[in-house]
N, C-alpha and C positions, 0 to 999 in steps of 0.2 A: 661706135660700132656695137651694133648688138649683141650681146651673149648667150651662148648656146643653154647654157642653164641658167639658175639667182644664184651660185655664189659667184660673189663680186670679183674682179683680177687680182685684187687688192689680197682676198683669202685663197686665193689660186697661186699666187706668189709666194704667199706664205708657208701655203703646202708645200712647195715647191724645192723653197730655203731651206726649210728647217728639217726635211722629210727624205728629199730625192738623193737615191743612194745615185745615180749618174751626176747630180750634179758635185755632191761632196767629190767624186772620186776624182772628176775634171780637175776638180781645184787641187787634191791630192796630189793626184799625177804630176801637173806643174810643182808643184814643191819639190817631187820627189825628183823630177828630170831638170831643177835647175839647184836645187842647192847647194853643188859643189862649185856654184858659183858666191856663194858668201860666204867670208871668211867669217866663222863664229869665233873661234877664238881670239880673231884681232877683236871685234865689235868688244868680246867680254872684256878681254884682257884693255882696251883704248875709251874704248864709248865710242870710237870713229866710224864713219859709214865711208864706202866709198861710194862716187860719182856714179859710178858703175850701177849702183844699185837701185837708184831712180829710174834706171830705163829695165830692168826686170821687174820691178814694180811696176809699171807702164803698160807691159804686156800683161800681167797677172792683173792687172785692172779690167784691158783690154778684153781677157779671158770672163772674166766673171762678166762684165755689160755685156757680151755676145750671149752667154747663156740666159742670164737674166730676159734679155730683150728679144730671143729665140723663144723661150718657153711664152712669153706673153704675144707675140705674133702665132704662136703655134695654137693658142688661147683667142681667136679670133678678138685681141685685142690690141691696145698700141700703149706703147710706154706713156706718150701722154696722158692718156687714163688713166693707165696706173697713178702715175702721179698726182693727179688730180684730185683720185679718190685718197691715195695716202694722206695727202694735204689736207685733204677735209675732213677725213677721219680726226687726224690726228691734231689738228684745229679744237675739233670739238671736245677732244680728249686725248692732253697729252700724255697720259700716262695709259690708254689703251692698247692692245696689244700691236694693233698696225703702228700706232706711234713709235712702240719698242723697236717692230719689223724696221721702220724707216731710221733708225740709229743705230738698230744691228747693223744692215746693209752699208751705212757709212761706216760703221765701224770696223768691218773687215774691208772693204776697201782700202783701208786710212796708212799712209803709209809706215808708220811705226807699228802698228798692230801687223800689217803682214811681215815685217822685220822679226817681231816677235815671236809668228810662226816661222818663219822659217828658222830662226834659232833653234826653238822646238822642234824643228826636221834635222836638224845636225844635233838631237841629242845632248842638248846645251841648257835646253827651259824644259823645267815637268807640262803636262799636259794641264797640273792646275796651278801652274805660274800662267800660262797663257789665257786660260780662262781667268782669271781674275783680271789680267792685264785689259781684256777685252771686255768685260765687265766694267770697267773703270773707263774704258774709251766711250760704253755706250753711256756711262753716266753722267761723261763732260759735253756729248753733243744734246 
């Protein structure tokens, strides 16, 4: 599909990530209207998760691929291309910055790192235990 101006989806995305105060706040929002649905003090006090917690992670996935995959349809484009172009970016050079974008985006996804935040939304994890947490997720993918 053609695009309305040269930058690529790829840096429209990017913009989009790392920039858009509607999208941060989306994902906000959900933390904020589900976390008294995880127990942080068992997770600290056990290491245990419950069952429970894969299907709110589920939805907060669900949440982030509709925004993602809105803002790129809104972009006269299609998540295909997106991907396409990441892939090839990030082929040619894995440590450029779409490469970072493409293991950011896994990396909040992932389900330990949003664990991680929402700890951090019950007041349990500093704001640079989570950043580092997720610094180290994007380091392993």
């Amino acid at each position: 599909m053609a695009e309305a101006d040269s930058s690529s989806i790829v840096e429209k995305v990017s913009l989009y990530f790392y920039e858009s105060d509607e999208f941060a706040e989306s994902l906000e929002k959900f933390a904020d209207d589900n976390v008294h649905l995880i127990d942080a003090d068992e997770i600290e006090q056990s290491g245990v998760m419950k069952v429970e917690y894969i299907d709110i992670h589920r939805k907060y996935q669900a949440l982030f691929e509709e925004k993602i995959e809105s803002f790129i349809s809104a972009s006269d484009s299609t998540v295909q291309e997106f991907y396409d172009q990441l892939r090839q970016k990030s082929d040619a050079d894995p440590s450029c910055a779409p490469a970072v974008l493409g293991r950011l985006m896994l990396a909040v996804a992932d389900f330990d790192v949003f664990m991680l935040m929402m700890t951090e939304v019950a007041g349990k994890l500093s704001t640079k235990e989570l950043a580092v947490a997720v610094s180290e997720a994007v380091s392993e993918s």
